[in-house]
C-alpha positions as CSV (number, residue, x, y, z in Angstrom):
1,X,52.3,7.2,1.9
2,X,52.0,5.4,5.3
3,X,52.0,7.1,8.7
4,X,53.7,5.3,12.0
5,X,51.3,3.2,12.7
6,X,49.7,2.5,9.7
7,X,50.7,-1.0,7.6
8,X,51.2,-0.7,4.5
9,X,48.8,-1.2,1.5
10,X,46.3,-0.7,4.7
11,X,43.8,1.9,3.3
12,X,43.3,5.2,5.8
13,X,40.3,5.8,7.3
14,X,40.0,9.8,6.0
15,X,40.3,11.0,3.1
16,X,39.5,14.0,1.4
17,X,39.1,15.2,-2.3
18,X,41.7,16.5,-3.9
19,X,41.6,19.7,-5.9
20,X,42.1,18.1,-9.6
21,X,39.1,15.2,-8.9
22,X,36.4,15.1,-11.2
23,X,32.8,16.2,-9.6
24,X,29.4,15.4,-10.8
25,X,27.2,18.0,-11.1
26,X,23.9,18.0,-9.5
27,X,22.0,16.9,-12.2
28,X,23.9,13.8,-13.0
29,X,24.0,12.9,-9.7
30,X,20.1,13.5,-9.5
31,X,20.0,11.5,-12.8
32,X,22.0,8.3,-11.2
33,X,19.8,8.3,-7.9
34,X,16.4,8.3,-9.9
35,X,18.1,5.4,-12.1
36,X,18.2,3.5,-8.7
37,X,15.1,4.2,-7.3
38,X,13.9,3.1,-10.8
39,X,15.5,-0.1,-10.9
40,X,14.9,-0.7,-7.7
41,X,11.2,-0.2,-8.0
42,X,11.1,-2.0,-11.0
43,X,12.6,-5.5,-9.5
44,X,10.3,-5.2,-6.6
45,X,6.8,-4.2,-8.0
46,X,7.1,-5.2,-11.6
47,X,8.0,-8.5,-11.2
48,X,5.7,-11.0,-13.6
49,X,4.9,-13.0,-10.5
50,X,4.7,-11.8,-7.2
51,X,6.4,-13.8,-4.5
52,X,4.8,-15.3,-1.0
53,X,6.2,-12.2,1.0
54,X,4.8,-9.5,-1.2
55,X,1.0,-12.0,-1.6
56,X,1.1,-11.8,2.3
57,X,1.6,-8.1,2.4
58,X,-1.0,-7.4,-0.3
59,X,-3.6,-9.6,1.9
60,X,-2.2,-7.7,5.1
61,X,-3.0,-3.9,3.1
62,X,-6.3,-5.1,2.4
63,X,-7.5,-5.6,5.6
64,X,-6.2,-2.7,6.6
65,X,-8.1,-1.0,3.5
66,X,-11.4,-2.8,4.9
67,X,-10.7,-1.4,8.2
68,X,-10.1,1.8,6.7
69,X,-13.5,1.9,4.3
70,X,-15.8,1.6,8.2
71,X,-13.4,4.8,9.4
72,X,-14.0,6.8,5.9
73,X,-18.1,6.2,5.9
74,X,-18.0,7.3,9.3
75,X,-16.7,10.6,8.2
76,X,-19.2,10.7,5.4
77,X,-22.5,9.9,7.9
78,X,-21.2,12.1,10.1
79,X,-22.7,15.7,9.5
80,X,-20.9,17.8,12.2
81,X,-17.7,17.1,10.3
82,X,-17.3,19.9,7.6
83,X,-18.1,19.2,4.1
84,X,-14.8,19.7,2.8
85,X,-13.6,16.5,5.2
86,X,-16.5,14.8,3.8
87,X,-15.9,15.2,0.5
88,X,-12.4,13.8,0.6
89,X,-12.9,10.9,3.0
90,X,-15.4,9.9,-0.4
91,X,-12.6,9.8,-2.5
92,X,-10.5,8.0,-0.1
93,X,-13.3,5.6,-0.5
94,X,-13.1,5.6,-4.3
95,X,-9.7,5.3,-4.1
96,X,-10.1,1.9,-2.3
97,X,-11.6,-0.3,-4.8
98,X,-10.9,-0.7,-8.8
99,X,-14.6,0.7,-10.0
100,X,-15.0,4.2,-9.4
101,X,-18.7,2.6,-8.8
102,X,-18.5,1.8,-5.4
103,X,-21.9,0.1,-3.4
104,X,-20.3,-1.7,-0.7
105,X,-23.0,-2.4,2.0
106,X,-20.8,-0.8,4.9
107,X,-22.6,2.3,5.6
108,X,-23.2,2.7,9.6
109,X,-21.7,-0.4,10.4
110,X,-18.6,-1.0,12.8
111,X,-16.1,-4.2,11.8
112,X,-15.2,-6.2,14.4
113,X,-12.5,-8.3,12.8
114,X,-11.3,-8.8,9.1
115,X,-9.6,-12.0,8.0
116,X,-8.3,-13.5,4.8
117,X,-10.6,-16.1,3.7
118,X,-9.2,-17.1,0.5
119,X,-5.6,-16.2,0.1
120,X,-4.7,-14.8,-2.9
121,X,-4.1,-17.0,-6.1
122,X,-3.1,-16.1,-10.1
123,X,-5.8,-15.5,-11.9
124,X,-4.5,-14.8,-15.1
125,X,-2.3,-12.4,-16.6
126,X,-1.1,-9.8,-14.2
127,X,-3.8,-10.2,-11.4
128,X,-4.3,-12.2,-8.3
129,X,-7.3,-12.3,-6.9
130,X,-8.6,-13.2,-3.0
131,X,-11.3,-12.7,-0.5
132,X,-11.8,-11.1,3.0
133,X,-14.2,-12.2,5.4
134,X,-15.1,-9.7,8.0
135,X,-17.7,-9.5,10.8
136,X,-19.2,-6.7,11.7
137,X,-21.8,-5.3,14.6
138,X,-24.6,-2.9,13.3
139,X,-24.0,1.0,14.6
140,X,-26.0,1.9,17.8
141,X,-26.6,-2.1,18.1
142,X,-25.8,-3.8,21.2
143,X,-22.4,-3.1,22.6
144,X,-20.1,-5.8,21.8
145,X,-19.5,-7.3,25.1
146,X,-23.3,-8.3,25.5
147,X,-24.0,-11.8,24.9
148,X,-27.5,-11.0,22.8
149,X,-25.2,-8.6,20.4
150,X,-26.2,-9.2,16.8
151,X,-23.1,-10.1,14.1
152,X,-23.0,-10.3,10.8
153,X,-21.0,-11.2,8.8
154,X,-19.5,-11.1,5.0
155,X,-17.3,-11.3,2.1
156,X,-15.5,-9.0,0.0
157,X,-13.3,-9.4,-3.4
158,X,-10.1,-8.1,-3.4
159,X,-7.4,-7.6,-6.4
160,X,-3.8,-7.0,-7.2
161,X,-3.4,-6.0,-10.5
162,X,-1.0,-4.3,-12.8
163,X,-1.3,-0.7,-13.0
164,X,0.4,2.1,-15.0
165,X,2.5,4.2,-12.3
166,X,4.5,7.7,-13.4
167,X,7.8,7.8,-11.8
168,X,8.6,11.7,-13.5
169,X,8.8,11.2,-17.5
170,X,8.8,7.4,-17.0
171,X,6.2,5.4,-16.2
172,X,5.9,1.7,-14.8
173,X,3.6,-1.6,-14.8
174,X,3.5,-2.0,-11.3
175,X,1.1,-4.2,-8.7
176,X,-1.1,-2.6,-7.1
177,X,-3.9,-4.3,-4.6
178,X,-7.6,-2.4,-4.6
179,X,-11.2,-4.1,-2.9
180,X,-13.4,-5.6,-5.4
C-alpha cells in the first residue's frame, strides 16, 4: 500500500511490528550478540599474524605500560598512601610483565621519555618481541631543567604473545603485549 506521495515499490520510512511477527526471546538474542562479539574478537586478536596497525599499537601500550610501572612504584615507596592502595598498585605492577618475578630497576626513579628502540619483529610461533628505550632522571636529583641534571638511560624487553582469554564458557588464543 502506497500513500500520496509515496512511489511505489519505495519502502516507508516507519514501520511497526505487526501482531503475528515472530519475536526472539531474550536469550537468543543475548546468544546472537555474544556470537558477534565472539567473532568479532576472534578476527581481530586471534589472527596468526598480527598486522602493522595492531604491531604499532602493541608498541604504543607499552610505553604507556613503562610510563605506568614509574606511577605504580611511586605508590608502593610512598608510605602515607594506605596499605590497601599499596598493595594493589604491586599487582598492577605484576600484572605488567609476563614473570610474576618482577626486578625491574625502576624503584625511585622518574622517566623522562620512553621510545621504541627496536620495533617489534616475529619471533617464532605466536610472539613478537621488541625493545623500549627510556631515559630517566633519579628521584630528588637535579630538576630537569638544570643543565648539570644527571640521565640515565636504559632498555627494557617487551612481548606480545598468545594468551588464553575466557570470553563466558568459551575461551580464546588471543595477543596480548606484557614488559619483559
Amino acid at each position: 500500500m502506497t500513500g500520496e506521495n509515496e512511489k511505489p515499490g519505495s519502502t516507508p520510512l516507519t514501520t511497526a511490528k505487526s501482531c503475528d511477527d515472530q519475536t526472539q526471546s531474550d536469550a537468543t538474542r543475548e546468544e546472537t550478540r555474544m556470537t558477534v562479539i565472539k567473532d568479532s574478537v576472534r578476527s581481530a586478536f586471534t589472527a596468526e599474524t598480527l598486522s602493522e596497525a595492531s604491531l604499532q599499537a602493541f608498541e604504543f601500550a607499552a610505553m604507556n605500560k613503562l610510563s605506568d610501572l614509574g606511577d605504580y612504584q611511586a605508590i608502593v615507596s610512598d608510605t602515607s598512601v594506605a596499605l590497601p592502595f599499596r598493595e594493589k598498585a604491586r599487582e598492577m605492577i605484576r600484572g605488567l610483565f609476563i614473570s610474576e618475578e618482577v626486578s625491574f630497576p625502576l624503584t625511585g626513579i622518574e622517566t623522562d621519555s620512553i621510545w621504541v628502540q627496536q620495533g617489534l619483529q616475529f619471533a617464532g610461533h605466536s610472539s613478537y618481541c621488541g625493545k623500549l628505550g627510556y631515559s630517566c632522571n633519579p628521584a630528588r636529583q637535579i630538576p630537569s631543567n638544570k643543565p648539570d641534571r644527571v640521565t640515565n638511560k636504559g632498555t627494557i624487553d617487551f612481548s606480545v604473545i598468545k594468551h588464553e582469554k575466557v570470553f563466558g564458557t568459551d575461551s580464546l588464543l588471543v595477543w596480548l603485549g606484557k614488559l619483559d
